[in-house]
N, C-alpha and C positions, 0 to 999 in steps of 0.2 A: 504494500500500500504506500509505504513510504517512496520508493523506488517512480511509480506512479505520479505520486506529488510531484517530486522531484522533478519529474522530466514536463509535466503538465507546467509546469514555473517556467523551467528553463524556454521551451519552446513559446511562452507568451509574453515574455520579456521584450523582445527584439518588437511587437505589435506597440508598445510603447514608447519606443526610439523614434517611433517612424513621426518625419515634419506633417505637419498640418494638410499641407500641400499632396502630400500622398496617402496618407489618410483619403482624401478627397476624391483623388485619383483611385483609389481600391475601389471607393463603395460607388463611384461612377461605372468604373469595367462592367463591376457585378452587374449593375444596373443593365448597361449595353451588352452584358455576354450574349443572350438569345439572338439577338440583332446581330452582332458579328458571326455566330455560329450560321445563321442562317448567310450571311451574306458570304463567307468562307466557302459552306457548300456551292453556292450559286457560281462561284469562281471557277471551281471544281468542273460543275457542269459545263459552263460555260465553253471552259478550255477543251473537255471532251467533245461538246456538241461541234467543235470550232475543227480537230483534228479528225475527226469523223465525218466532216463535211456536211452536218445538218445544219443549212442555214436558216434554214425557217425558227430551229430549236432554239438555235444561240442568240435571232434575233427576240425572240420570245422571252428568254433568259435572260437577258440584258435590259430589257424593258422590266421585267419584274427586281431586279437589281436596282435600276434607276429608281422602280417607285418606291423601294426600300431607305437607298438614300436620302429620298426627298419628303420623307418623314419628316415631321417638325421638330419633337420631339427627341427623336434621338438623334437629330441634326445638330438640334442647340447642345446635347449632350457631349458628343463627338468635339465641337468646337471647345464646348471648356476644358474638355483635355486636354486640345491642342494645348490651350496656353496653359496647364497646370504642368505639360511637358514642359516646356521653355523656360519654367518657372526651378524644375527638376535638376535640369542641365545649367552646365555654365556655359559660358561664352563659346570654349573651345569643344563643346559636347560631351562631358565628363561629368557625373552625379558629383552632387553638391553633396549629397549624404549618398555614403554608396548603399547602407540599410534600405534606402527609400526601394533602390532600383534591385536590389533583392526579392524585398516582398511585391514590389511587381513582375516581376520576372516570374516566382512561384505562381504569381495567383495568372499570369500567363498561361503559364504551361497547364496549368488545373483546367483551367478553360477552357484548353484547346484538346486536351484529353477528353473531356466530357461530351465536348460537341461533337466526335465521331462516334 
């Protein structure tokens, strides 16, 4: 049990490091994961329907892509990341807190495991 605790601490420790800014950035992702999951597929198709030579498919694809994009919603979402990234990075593109781009990076990969 103690052993337990123990690692329960150690592992949520590093959730506390993290700047405000990526905090923000986490429960955003969350937010956008379905949206990006869905729009990663669509990539997917798209580039199959494109080397297959169905054009009719990939322009179909591509349209339901676009209306994806042009969500309001998860367009104004999309855009605060941008600058929460910019905010992340310094000048020369290197984490200002490398913790931040850790726990993004995890909750990446979670993301992108789940969506397939």
């Amino acid at each position: 049990m103690r052993v337990f605790a123990f690692t329960l601490i150690l592992f949520s420790l590093p959730v506390f490091a993290l700047t405000p800014e990526a905090k923000e950035f986490l429960e955003i992702s969350k937010q956008l994961e379905p949206v990006q999951c869905e729009k990663r597929k669509l990539r997917r198709e798209i580039v199959r329907a494109e080397v297959e030579n169905r054009a009719d498919d990939a322009r179909e694809l591509k349209k339901r892509f676009a209306e994806i994009d042009r969500e309001p919603k998860s367009a104004k979402l999309e855009k605060r990341l941008a600058v929460l990234e910019a905010r992340l990075l310094d000048s020369e593109g290197k984490a200002r807190h490398p913790e931040d781009l850790d726990a993004i990076s995890f909750q990446h990969r979670q993301a992108f495991y789940r969506c397939d």
